[in-house]
C-alpha positions in Angstrom: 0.0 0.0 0.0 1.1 2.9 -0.6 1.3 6.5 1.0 -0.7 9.3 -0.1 1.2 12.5 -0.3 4.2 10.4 -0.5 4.0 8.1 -3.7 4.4 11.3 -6.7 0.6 10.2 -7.4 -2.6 12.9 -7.2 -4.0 10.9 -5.1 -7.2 13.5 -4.1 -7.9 14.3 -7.9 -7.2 18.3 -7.3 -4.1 18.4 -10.1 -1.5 18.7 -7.8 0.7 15.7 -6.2 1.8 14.9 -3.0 0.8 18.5 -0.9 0.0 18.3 2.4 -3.5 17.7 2.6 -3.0 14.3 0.7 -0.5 13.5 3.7 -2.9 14.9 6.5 -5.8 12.2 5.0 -5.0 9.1 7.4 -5.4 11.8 10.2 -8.3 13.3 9.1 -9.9 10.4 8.6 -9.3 9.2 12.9 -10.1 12.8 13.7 -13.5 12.2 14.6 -12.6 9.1 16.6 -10.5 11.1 19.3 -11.7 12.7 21.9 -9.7 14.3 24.8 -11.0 14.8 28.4 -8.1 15.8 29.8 -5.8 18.6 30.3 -2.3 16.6 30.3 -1.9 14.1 27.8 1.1 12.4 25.2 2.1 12.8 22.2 4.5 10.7 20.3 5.3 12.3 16.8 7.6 10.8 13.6 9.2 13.3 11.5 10.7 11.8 8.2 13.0 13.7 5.2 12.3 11.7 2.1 13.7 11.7 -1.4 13.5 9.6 -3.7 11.2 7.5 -1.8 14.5 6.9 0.8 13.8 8.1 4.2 17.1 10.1 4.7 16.3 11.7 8.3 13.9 10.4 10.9 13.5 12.1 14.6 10.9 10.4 16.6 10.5 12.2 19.8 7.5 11.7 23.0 6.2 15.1 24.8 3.9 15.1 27.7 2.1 18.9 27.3 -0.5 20.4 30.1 -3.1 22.7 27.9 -4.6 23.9 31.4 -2.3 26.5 31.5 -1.9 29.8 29.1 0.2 29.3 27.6 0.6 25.4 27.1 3.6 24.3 29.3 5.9 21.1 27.9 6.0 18.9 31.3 8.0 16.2 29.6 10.4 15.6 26.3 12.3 13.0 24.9 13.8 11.7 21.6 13.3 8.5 21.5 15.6 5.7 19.5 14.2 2.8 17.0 
């Protein structure tokens, strides 16, 4: 399977490949499934740089924000390994 906004296909049909609302559709798609009830919560992100369909840079990192506060306060970071 392959990636949309990843795979040099206009995926979407709008004329344009690979922008960022073709790589925002998996989220898009759970955003209606999530719900948050709490103030303090995780969030474990993957950033990739690829060309040529090789990933050349990946950071993976894990941050534990508080949005109770103004502004949001970063109780917790890490970058995490493989």
């Amino acid at each position: 399977m392959e990636r949309w906004g990843f795979n040099a296909v206009d995926d979407d049909k709008d004329g344009y490949t690979d922008e960022d609302d073709e790589r925002e559709a998996i989220f898009r798609g759970l955003s209606n499934l999530i719900s948050v009830r709490s103030n303090c919560f995780t969030i474990i992100s993957l950033g990739e740089v690829v060309e040529n369909e090789k990933v050349r840079a990946k950071k993976k990192i894990k941050v534990v924000v508080d949005r109770g506060d103004s502004p949001l306060k970063v109780k917790y970071y890490r970058e995490l390994s493989d």
